[in-house]
C-alpha positions as CSV (number, residue, x, y, z in Angstrom):
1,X,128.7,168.8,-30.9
2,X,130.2,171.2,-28.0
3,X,127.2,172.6,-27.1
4,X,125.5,169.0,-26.9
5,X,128.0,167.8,-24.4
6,X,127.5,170.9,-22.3
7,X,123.8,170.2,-22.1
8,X,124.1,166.3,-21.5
9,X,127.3,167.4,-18.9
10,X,124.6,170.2,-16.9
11,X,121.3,167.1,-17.3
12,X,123.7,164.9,-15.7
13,X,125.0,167.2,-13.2
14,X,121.8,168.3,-12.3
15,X,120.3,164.8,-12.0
16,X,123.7,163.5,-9.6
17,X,123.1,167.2,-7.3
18,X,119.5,166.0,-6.6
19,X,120.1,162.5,-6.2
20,X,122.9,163.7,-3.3
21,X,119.9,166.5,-1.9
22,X,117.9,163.1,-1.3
23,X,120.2,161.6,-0.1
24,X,120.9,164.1,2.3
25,X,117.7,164.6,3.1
26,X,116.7,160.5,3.6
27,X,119.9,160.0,5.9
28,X,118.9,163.2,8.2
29,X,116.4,161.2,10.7
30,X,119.5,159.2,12.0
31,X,122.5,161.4,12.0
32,X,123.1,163.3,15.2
33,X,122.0,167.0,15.1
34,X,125.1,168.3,17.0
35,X,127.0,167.8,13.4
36,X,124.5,167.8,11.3
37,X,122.1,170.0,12.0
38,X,122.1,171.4,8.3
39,X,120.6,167.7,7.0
40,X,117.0,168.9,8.5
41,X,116.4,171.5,5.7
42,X,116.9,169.0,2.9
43,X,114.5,166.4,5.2
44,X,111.6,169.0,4.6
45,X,111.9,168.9,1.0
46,X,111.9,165.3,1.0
47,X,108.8,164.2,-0.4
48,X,109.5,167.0,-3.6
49,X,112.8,165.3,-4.1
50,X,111.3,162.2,-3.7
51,X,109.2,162.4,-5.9
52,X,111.5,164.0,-8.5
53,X,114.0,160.8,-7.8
54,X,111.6,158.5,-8.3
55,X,110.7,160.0,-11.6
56,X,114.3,159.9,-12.5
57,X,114.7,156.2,-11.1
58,X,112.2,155.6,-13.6
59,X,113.4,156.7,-16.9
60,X,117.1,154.9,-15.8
61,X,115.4,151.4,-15.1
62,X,113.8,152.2,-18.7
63,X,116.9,153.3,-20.6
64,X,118.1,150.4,-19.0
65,X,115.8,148.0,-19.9
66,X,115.8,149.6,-23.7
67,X,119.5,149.4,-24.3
68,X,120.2,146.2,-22.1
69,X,122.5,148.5,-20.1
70,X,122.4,147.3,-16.6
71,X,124.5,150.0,-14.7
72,X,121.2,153.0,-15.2
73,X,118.9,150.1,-14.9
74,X,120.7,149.0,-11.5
75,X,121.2,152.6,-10.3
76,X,117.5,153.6,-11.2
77,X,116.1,150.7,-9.4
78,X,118.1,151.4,-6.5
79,X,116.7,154.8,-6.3
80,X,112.5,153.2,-6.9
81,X,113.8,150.9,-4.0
82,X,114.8,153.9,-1.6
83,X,111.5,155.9,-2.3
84,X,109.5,153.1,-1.9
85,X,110.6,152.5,1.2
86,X,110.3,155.3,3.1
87,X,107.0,156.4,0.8
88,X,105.8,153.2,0.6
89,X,102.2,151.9,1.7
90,X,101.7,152.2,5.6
91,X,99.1,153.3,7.6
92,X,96.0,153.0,5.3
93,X,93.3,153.6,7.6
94,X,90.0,152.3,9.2
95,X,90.2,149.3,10.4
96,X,87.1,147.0,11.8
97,X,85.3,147.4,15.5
98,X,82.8,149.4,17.3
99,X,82.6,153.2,16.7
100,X,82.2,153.7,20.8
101,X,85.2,151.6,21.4
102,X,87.3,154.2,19.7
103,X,89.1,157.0,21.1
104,X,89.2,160.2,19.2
105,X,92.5,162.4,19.7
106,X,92.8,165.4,17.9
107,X,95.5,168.2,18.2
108,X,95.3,171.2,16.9
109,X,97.7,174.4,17.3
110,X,95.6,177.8,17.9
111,X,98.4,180.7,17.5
112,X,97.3,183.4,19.1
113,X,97.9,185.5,15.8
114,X,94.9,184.3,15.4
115,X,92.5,186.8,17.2
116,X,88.9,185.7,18.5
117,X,86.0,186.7,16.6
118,X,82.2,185.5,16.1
119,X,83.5,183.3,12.8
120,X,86.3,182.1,14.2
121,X,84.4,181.0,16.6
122,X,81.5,179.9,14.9
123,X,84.0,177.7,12.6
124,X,86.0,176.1,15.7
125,X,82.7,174.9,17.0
126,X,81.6,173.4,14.3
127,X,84.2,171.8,13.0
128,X,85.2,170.3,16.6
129,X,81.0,169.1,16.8
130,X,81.8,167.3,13.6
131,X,84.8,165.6,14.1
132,X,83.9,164.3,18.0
133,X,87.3,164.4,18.9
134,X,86.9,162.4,22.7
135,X,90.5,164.3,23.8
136,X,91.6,167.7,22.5
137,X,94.9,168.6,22.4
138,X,95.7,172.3,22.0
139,X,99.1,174.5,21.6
140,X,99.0,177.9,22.0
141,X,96.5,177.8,23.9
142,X,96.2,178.7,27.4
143,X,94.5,179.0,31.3
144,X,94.8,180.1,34.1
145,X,95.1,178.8,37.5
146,X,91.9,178.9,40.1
147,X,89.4,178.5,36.8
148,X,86.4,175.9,37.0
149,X,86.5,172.6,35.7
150,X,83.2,172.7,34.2
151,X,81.5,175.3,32.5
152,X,83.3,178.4,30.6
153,X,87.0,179.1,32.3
154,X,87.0,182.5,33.6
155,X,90.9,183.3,32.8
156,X,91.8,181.2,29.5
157,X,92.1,182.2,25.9
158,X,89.8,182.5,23.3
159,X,89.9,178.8,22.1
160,X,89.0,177.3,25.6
161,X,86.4,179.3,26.0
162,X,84.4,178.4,23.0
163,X,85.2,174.2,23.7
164,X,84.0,174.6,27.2
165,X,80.7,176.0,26.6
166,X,77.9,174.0,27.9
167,X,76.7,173.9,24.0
168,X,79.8,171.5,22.9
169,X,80.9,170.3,26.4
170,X,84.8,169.9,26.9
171,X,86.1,170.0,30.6
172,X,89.1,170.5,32.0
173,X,91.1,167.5,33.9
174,X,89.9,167.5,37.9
175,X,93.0,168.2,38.7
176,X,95.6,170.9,37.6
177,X,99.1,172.8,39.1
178,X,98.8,176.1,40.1
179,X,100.9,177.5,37.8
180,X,101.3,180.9,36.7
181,X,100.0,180.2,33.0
182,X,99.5,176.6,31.5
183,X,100.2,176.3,27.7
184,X,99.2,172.8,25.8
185,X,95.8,172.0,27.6
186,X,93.9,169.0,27.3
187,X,90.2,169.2,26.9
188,X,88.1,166.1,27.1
189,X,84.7,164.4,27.0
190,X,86.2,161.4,28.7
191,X,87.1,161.4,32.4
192,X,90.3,163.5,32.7
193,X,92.2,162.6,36.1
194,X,95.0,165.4,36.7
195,X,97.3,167.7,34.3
196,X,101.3,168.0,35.2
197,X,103.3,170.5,33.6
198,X,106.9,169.5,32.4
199,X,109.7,172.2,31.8
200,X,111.8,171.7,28.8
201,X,115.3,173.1,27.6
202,X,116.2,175.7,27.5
203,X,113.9,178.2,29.1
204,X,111.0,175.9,30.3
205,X,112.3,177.1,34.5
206,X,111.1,180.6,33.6
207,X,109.5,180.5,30.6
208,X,105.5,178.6,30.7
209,X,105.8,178.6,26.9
210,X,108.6,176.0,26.4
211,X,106.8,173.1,28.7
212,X,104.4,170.7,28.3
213,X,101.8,168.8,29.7
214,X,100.6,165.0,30.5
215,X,97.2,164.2,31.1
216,X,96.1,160.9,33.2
217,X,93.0,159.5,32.1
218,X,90.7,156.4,32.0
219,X,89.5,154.9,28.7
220,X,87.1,151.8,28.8
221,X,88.2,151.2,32.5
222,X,91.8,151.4,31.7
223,X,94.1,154.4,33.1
224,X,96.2,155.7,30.1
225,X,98.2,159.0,30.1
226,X,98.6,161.9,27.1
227,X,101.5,164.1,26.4
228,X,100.4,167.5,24.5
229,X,104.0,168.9,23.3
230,X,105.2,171.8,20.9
231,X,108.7,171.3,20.6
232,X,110.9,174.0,19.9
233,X,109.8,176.5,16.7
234,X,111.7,177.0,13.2
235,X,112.1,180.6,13.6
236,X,112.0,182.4,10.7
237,X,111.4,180.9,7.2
238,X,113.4,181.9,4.1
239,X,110.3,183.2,2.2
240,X,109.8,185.6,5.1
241,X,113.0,187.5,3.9
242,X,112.0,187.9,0.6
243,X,110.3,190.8,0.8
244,X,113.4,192.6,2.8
245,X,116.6,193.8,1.7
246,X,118.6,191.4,0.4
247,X,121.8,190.6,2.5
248,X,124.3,188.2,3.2
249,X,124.6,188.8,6.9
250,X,121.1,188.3,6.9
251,X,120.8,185.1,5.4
252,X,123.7,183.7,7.6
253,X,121.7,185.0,10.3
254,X,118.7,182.8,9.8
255,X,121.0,180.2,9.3
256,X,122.1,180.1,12.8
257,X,119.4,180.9,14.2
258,X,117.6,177.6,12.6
259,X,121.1,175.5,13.9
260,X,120.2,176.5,16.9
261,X,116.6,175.9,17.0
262,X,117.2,172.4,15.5
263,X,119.8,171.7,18.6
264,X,117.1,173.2,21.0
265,X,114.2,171.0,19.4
266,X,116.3,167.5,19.4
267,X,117.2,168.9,23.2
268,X,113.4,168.6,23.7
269,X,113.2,165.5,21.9
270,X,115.7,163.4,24.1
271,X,114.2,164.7,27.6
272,X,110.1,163.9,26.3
273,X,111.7,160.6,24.9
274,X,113.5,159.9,28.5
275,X,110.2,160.4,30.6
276,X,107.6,158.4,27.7
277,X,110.6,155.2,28.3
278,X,109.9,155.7,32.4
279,X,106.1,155.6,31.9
280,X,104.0,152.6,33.7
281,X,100.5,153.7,31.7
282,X,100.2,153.2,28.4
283,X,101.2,156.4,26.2
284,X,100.1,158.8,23.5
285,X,101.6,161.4,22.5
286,X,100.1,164.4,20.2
287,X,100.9,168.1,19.1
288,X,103.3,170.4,17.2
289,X,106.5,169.1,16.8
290,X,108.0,171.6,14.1
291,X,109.5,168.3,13.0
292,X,108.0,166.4,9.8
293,X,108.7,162.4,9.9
294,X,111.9,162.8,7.8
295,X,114.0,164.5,10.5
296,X,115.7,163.3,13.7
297,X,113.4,165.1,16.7
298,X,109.9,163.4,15.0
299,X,112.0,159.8,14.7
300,X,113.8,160.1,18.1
301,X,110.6,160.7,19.5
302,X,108.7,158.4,18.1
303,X,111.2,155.5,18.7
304,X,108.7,152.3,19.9
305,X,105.5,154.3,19.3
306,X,103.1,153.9,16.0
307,X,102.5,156.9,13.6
308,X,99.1,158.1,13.0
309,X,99.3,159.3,9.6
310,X,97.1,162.0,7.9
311,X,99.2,163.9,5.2
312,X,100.2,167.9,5.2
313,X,98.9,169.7,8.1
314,X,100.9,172.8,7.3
315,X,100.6,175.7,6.1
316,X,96.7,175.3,6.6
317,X,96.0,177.2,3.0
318,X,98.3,175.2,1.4
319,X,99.3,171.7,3.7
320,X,103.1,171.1,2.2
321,X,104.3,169.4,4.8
322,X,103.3,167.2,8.4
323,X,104.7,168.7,11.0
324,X,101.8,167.7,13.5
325,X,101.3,164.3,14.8
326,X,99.9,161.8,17.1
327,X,102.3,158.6,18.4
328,X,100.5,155.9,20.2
329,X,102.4,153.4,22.5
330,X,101.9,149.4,21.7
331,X,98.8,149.0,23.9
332,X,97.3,151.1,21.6
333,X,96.2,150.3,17.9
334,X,95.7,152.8,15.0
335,X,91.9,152.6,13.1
336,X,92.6,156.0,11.2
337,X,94.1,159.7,10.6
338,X,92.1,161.9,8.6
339,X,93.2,165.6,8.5
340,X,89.9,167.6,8.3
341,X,89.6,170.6,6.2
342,X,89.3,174.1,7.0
343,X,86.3,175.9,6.1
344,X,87.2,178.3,3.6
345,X,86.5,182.6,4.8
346,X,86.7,181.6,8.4
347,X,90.3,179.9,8.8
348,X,90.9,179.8,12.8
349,X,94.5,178.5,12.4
350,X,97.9,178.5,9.9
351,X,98.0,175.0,11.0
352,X,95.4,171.9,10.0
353,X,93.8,169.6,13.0
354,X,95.1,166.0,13.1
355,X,92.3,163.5,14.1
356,X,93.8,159.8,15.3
357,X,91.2,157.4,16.0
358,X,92.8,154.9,18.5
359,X,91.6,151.8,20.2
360,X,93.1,149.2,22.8
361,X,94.6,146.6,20.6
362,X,93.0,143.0,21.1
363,X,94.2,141.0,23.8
364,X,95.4,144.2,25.7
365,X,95.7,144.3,29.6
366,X,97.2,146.0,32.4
């Protein structure tokens, strides 16, 4: 009899420490970071304890219904009501009109970890040749100033190179700053006006990593305009200690260091957010935020813009979780997300492509 209460005491207390993990995680998008910071790690796992809760939810709303109790019937419906609506049906993809009045927006994050090579190549090209992407949106990636427009840039890494080859066809925009490196180009087969580069706390003054770009362009005669961001990065991951030493000091040390992060990506966040809400053009916004839709830099960010779905885009061997994205502004209107797959023996990135077709919704003018 002893040992049966101890087992039904450690079910229960098991079931009431992942209920408050969900919740933790589902409050996370709208607490301020400054405090709770620490709320982030339990939004990544949301969708696994989701899941999990909703299974639970499940067998309460049946006990419930079996017994007549209402108090686990109530509490398990509760918890279906919760998942179901942030998991709930949303975006579900195409929707009706002409192919060539869509615009294709991919992004896709190139680490440079990544070195160049004939497959690599090989596979970029062909994957980008059959997903048609109109607008390209890279992170990691990089050129130099003084480089042509058209053709092959002279000075630009590995991943440029290949798109701007007369064989696929990307160009540059016409017009670009003269600055010392530019990171988060924009590659296009649509006319691409001019390229600004946009520092961002706290290092984007000195540091052409930690900045990025918006790219003016026309689209069925109207004149639009493209952010390409990678906010601020996780820093290490706790799986990448487990092959060191383990240590307390350590562990607190990554710890911090994500606090930190997190306070430098919301930073980020709130001064992209501040310069979409002063735009005259209608907006899009695509690339890396380090930031899945359950925590508060992806939802401040995204506040007035719609969501183009797609599922896990990282890790690439094994997508878990969506931490890249593309937001469109209300002119816009959402046909579909699809995340293409990567060939397998010829990876080119730890990170899957996100491909948002978009169109101008009906009715839409300047």
């Amino acid at each position: 009899m002893g040992l049966r209460r101890v087992l039904w005491a450690l079910a229960w207390g098991s079931a009431a420490f992942l209920v408050a993990a969900f919740l933790v995680g589902y409050a996370a998008p709208h607490l301020p970071p400054v405090h709770f910071w620490w709320t982030d790690l339990f939004a990544v796992l949301l969708p696994v304890l989701g899941g999990a809760v909703g299974l639970l939810g499940g067998v309460l709303v049946g006990q419930g219904v079996y017994r007549q109790a209402w108090g686990p019937g109530t509490v398990g419906a509760a918890l279906l009501l919760l998942v179901a609506v942030r998991f709930g049906p949303g975006f579900v993809g195409d929707a009706p009109g002409s192919d060539a009045e869509t615009l294709r927006v991919m992004t896709f994050n190139l680490p440079p970890a990544f070195a160049h090579g004939s497959a690599r190549e090989w596979t970029l090209a062909e994957l980008v040749q059959r997903e048609v992407p109109t607008m390209l949106a890279l992170q990691e990636a990089w050129i130099q100033p003084g480089a042509s427009p058209r053709g092959s840039p002279e000075f630009a890494s590995w991943p440029l190179r290949v798109l701007t080859r007369d064989s696929i066809g990307y160009t540059l925009p016409r017009l670009r700053p003269s600055e010392a490196r530019i990171y988060r180009p924009v590659v296009g087969t649509v006319r691409l006006d001019s390229m600004s580069v946009h520092p961002l706390p706290p290092s984007g003054d000195t540091n052409p990593r930690a900045r990025y770009t918006r790219t003016y362009f026309t689209w069925e005669g109207h004149p639009a305009v493209l952010y390409n961001v990678h906010l601020h990065t996780v820093g290490p991951r706790p799986w990448e200690l487990l092959d060191t030493e383990p240590s307390l000091r350590r562990w607190q040390a990554v710890l911090w260091t994500y606090r930190d992060e997190a306070l430098h990506r919301a930073d980020q966040a709130r001064r992209i957010r501040r310069h979409i809400e002063r735009e005259t053009r209608p907006v899009l916004v695509a690339g890396d935020f380090n930031s899945t839709p359950h925590q508060w830099a992806y939802r401040h960010l995204a506040q007035g813009l719609q969501a183009a779905g797609g599922g896990g885009t990282f890790p690439a061997w094994w997508p878990l979780v969506q931490i890249d994205h593309v937001l469109a502004g209300p002119a816009w209107r959402i046909d579909s997300a699809p995340v293409p797959g990567n060939e397998a023996g010829a990876v080119v990135s730890d990170h899957r492509p996100l491909v948002a077709r978009v169109r101008w919704r009906d009715g839409y003018e300047e």
